[in-house]
MDAnalysis code that builds the backbone (N, CA, C; Angstrom):
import MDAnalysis as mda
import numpy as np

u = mda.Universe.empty(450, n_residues=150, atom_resindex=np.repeat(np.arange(150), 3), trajectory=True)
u.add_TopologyAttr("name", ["N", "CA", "C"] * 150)
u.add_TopologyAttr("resid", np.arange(1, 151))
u.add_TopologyAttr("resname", ["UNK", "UNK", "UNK", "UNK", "UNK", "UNK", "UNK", "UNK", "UNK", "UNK", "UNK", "UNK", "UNK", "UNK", "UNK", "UNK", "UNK", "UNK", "UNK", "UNK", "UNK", "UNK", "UNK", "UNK", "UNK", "UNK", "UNK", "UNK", "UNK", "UNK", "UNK", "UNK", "UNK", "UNK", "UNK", "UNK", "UNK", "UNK", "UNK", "UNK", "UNK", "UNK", "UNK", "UNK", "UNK", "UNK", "UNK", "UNK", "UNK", "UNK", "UNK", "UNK", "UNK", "UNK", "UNK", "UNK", "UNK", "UNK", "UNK", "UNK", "UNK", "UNK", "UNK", "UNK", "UNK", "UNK", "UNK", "UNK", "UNK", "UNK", "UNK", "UNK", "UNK", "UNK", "UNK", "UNK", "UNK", "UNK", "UNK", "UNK", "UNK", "UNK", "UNK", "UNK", "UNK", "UNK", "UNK", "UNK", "UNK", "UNK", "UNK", "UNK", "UNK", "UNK", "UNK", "UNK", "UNK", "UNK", "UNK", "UNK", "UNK", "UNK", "UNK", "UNK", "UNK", "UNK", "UNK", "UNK", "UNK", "UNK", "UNK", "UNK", "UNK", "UNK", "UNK", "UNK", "UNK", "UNK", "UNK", "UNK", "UNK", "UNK", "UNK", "UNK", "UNK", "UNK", "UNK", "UNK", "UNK", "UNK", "UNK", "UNK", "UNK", "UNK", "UNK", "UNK", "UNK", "UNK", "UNK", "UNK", "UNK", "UNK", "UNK", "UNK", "UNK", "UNK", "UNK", "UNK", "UNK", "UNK"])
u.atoms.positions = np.array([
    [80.246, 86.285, 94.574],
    [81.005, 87.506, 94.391],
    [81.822, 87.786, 95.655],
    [83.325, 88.247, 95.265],
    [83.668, 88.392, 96.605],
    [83.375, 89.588, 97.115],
    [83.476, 89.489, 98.665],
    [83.166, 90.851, 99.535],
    [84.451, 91.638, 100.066],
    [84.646, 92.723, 100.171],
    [86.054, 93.515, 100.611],
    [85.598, 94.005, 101.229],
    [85.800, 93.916, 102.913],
    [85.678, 95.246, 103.641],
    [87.176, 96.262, 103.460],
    [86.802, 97.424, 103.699],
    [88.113, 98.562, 104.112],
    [87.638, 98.575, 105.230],
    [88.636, 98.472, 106.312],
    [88.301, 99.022, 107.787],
    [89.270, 100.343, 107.731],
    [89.112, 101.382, 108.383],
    [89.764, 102.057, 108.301],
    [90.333, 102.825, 109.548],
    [91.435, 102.701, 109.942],
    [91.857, 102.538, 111.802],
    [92.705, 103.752, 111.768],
    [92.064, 104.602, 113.305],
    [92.768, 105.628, 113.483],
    [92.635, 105.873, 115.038],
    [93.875, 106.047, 115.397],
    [93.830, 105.953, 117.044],
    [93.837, 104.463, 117.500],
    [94.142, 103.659, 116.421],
    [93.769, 102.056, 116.682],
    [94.571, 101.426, 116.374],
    [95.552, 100.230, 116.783],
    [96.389, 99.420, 115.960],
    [95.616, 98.092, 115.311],
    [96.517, 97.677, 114.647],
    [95.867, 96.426, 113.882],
    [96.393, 94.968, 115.184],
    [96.891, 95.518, 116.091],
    [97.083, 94.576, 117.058],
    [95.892, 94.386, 118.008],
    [95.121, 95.478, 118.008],
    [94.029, 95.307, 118.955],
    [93.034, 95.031, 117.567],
    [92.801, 95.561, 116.505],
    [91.598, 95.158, 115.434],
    [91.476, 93.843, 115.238],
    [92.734, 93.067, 115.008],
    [92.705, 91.988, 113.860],
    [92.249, 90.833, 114.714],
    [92.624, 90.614, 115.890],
    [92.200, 89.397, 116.577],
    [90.416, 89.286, 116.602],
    [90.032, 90.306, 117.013],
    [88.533, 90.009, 117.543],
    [87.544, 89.717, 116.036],
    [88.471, 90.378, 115.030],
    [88.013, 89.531, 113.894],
    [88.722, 88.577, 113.314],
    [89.589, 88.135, 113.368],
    [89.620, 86.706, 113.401],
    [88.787, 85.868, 114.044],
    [88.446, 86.041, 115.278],
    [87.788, 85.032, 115.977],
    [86.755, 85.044, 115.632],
    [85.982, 86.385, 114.824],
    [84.619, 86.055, 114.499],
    [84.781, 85.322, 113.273],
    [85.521, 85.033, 112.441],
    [85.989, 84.898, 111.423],
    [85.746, 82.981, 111.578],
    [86.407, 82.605, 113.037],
    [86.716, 81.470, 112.953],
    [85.226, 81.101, 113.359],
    [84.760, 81.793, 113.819],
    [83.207, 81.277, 114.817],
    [81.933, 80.796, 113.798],
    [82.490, 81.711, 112.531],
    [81.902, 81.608, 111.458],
    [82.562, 80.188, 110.454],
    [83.120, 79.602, 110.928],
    [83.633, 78.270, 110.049],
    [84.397, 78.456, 109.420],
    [84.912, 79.950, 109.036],
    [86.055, 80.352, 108.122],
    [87.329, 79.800, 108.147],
    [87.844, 79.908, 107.468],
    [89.471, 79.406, 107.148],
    [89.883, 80.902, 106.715],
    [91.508, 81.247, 107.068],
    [91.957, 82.841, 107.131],
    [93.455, 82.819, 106.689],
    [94.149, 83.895, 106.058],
    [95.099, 83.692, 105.712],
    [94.884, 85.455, 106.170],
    [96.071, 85.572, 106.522],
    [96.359, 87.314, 106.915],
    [97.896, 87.408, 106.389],
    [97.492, 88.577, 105.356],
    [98.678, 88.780, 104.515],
    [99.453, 90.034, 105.228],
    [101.112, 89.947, 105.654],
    [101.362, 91.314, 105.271],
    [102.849, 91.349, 104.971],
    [103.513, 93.003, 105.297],
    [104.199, 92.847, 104.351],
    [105.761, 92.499, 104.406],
    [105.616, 91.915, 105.846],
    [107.636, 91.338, 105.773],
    [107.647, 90.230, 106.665],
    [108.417, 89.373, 106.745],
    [108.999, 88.143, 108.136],
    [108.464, 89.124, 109.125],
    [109.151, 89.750, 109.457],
    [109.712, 90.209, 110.685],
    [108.087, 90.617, 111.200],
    [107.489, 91.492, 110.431],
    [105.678, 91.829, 111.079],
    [105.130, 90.436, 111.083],
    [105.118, 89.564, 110.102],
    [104.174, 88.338, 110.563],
    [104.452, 87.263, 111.805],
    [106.680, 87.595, 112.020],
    [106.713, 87.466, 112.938],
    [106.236, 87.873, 114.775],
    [106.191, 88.833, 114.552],
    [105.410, 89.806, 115.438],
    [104.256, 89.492, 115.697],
    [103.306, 89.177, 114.612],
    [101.946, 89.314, 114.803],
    [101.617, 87.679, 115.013],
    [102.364, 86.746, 115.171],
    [102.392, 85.855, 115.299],
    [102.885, 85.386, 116.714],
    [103.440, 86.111, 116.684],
    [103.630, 86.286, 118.756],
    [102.769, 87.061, 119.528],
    [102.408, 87.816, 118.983],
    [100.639, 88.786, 119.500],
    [99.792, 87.860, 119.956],
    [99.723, 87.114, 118.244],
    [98.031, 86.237, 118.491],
    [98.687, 85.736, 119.986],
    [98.872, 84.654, 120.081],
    [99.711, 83.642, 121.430],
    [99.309, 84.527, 122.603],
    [99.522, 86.056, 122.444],
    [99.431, 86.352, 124.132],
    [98.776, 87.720, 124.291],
    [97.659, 87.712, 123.341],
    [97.203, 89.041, 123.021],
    [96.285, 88.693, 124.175],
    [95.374, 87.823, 124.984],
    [94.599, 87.773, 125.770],
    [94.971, 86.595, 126.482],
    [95.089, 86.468, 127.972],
    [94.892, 85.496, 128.694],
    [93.508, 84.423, 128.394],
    [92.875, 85.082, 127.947],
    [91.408, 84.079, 128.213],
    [91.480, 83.668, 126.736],
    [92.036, 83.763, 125.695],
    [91.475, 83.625, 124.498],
    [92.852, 82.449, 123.754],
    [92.736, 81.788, 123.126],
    [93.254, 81.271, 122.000],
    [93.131, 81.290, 120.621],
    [93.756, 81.918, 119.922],
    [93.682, 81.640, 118.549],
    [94.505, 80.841, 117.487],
    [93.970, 79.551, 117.133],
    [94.431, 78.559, 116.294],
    [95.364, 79.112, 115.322],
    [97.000, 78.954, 115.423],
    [97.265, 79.557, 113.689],
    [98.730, 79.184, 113.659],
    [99.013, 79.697, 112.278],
    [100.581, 78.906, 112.091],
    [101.066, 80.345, 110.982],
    [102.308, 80.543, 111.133],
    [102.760, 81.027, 109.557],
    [103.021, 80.225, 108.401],
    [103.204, 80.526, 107.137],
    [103.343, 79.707, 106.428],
    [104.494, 78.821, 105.986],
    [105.416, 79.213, 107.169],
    [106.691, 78.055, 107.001],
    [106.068, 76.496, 107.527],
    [105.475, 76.609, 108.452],
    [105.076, 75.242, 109.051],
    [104.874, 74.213, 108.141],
    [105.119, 72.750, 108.232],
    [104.804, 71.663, 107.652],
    [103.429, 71.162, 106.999],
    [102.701, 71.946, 108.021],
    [100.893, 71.473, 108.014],
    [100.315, 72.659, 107.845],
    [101.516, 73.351, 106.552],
    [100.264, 75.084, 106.570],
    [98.857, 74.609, 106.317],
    [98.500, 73.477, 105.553],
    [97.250, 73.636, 104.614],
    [96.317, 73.320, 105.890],
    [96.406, 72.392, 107.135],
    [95.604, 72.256, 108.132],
    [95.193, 73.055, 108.510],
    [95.697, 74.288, 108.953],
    [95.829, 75.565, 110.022],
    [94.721, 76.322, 109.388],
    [93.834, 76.673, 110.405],
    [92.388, 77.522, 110.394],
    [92.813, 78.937, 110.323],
    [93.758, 79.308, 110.740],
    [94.450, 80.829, 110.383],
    [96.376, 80.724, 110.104],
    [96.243, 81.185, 108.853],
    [97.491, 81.383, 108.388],
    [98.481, 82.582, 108.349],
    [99.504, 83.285, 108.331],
    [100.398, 84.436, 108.509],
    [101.107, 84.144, 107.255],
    [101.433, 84.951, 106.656],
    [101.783, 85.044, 105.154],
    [101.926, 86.494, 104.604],
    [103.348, 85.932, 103.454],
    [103.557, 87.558, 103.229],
    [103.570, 87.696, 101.736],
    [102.793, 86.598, 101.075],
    [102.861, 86.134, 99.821],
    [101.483, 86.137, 99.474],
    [101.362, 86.324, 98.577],
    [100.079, 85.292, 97.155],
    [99.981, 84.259, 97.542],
    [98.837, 83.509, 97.086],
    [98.883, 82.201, 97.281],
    [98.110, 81.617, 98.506],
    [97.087, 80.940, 98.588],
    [95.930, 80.425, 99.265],
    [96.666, 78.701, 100.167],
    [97.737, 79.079, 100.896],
    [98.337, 77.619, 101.321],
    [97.155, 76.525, 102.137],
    [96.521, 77.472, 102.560],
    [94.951, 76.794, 103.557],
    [93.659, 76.540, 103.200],
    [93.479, 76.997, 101.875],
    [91.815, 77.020, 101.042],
    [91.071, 77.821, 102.314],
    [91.907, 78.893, 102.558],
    [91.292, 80.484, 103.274],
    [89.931, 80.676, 102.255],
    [88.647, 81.087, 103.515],
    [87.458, 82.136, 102.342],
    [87.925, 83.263, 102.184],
    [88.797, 83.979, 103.796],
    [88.901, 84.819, 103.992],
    [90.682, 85.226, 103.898],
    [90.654, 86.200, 103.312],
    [92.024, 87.004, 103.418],
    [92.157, 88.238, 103.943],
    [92.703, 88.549, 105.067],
    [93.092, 89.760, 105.952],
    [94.421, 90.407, 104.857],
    [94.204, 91.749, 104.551],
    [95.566, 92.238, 104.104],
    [96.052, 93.545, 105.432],
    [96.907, 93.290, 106.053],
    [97.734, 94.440, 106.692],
    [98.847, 94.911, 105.822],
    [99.264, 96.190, 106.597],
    [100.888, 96.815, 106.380],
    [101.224, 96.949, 104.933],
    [99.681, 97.574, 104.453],
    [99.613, 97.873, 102.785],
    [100.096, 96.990, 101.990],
    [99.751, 95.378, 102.344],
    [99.791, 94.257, 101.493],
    [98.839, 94.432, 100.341],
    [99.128, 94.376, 99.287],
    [98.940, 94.128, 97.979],
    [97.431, 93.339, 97.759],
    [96.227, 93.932, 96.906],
    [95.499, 92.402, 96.253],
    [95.934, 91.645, 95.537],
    [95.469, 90.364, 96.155],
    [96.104, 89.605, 95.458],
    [95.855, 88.821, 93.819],
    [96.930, 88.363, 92.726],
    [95.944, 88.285, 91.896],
    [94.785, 87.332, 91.916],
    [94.530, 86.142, 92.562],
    [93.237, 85.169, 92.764],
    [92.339, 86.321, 94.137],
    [91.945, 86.994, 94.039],
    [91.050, 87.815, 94.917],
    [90.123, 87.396, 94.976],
    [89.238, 86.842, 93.534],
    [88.112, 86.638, 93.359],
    [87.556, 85.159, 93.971],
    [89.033, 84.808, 94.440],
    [88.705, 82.833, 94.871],
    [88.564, 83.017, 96.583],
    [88.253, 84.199, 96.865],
    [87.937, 84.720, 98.549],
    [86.649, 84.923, 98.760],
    [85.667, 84.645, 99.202],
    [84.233, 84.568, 99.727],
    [84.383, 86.395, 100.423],
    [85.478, 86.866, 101.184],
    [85.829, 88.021, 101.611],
    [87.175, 88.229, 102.049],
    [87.293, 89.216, 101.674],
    [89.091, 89.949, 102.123],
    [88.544, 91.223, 102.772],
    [89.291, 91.586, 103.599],
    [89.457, 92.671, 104.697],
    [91.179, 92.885, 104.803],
    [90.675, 94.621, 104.151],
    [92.300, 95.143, 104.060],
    [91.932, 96.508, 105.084],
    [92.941, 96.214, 106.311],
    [93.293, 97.055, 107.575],
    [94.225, 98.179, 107.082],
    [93.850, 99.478, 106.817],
    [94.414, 99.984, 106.492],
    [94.582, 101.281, 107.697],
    [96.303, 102.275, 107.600],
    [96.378, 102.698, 108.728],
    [95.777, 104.677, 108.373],
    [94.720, 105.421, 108.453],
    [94.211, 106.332, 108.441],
    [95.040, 107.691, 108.254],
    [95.944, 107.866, 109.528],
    [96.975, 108.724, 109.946],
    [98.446, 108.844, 108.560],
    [98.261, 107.687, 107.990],
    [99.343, 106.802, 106.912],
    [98.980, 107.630, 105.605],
    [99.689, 108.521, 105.071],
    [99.497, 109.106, 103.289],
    [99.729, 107.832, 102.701],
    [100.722, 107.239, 103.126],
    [100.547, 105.772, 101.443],
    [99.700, 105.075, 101.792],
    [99.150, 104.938, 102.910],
    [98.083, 103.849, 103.559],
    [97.171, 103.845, 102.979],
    [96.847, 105.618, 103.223],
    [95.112, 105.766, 102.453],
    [95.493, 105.998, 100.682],
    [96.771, 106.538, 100.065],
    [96.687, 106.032, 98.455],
    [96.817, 104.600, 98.224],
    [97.317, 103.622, 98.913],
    [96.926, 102.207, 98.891],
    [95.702, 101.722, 98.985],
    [95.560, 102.388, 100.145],
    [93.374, 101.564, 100.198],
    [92.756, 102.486, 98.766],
    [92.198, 103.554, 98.629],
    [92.241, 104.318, 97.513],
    [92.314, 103.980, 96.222],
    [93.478, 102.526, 95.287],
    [93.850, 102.362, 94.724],
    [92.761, 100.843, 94.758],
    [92.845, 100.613, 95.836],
    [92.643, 98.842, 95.935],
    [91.246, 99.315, 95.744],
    [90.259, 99.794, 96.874],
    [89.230, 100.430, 96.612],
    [89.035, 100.481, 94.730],
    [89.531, 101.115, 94.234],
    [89.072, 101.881, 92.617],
    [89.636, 100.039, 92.258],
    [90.236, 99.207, 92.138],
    [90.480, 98.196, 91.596],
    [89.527, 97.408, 92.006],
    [89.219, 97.191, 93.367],
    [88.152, 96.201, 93.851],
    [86.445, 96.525, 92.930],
    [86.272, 97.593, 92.668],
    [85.192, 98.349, 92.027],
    [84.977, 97.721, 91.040],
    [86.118, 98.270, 90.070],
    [86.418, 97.577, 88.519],
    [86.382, 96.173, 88.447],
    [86.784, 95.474, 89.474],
    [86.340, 93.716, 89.368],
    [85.209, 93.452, 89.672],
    [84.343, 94.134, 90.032],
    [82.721, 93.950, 90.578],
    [82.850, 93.298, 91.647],
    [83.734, 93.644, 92.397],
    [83.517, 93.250, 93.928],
    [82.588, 94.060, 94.841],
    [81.828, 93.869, 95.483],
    [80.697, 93.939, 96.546],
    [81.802, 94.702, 97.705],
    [81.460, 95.849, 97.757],
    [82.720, 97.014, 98.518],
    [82.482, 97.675, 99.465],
    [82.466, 97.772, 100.772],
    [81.784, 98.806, 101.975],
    [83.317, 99.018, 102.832],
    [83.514, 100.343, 103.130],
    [84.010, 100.905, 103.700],
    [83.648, 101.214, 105.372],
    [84.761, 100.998, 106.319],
    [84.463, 100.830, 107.809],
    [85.231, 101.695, 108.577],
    [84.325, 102.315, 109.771],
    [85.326, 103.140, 110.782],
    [84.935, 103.164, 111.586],
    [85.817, 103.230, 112.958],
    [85.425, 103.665, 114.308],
    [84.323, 104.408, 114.971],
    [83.545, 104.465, 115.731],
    [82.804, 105.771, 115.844],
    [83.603, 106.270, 117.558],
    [83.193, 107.144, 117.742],
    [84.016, 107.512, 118.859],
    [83.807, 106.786, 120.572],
    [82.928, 105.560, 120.419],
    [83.105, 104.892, 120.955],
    [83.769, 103.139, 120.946],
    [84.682, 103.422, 119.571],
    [85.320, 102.502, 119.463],
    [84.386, 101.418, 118.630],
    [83.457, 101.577, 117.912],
    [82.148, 100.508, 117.156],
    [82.454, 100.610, 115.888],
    [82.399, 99.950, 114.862],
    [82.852, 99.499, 113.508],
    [81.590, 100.137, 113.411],
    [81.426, 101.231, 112.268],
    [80.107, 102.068, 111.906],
    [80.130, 101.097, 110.114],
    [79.095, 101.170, 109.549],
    [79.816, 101.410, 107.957],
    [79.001, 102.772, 107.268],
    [80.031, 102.971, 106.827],
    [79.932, 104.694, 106.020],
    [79.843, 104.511, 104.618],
    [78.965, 105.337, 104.180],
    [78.881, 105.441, 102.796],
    [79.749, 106.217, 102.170],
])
């Protein structure tokens, strides 16, 4: 069954969230595809990963590259599994996708402060339900710790 986290970020960007889970992501043997929603952000976030930390590397390609299907983390603004990803990251109120169910887990970053953000998570949430997906909701606590809330 697949698993969906909602993280739910406030006071937080998805530039500081998304890496440190990716990497747990990768530590875990995973394969990743992080969806969102234009060139220009995956461009961005694709120049992040590269120099978000001196000490750190993270393996990844967008999906123009030649050897998408090699690449342990993918950037993508589409449908479509180019890497045999377990995992799918959705940012920037990217869409579920319709094969959802062929994800071991998806994690959709959604932005708190955002009215369409939270009727997007909201929506995906009540859809993820109805497919019998396995569903927990996530937030900050005020020391910056992923709590999960009922």
């Amino acid at each position: 069954m697949t698993e969906v986290l909602f993280y739910h970020l406030q006071n937080i960007t998805v530039e500081n969230v998304l890496p440190p889970l990716l990497e747990k992501s990768l530590e875990r043997g995973w394969r990743v595809v992080v969806q969102s929603s234009s060139e220009e952000r995956a461009d961005a976030l694709d120049s992040h990963l590269w120099t978000y930390r001196e000490d750190s590397f993270l393996p990844h390609a967008t999906w123009r590259v030649n050897d998408v299907a090699d690449q342990p983390i993918v950037l993508a603004i589409e449908g479509g599994n180019p890497n045999g990803a377990n995992v799918r990251f959705l940012i920037d109120n990217a869409v579920l996708p319709e094969d959802s169910q062929g994800y071991e887990r998806m994690v959709l970053l959604f932005d708190g402060d955002d009215p369409d953000a939270l009727a997007l998570a909201r929506a995906a949430w009540t859809d993820c339900k109805a497919r019998g997906f396995d569903v927990t909701y996530w937030q900050a606590d005020e020391r910056g710790r992923w709590q999960k809330r009922n």
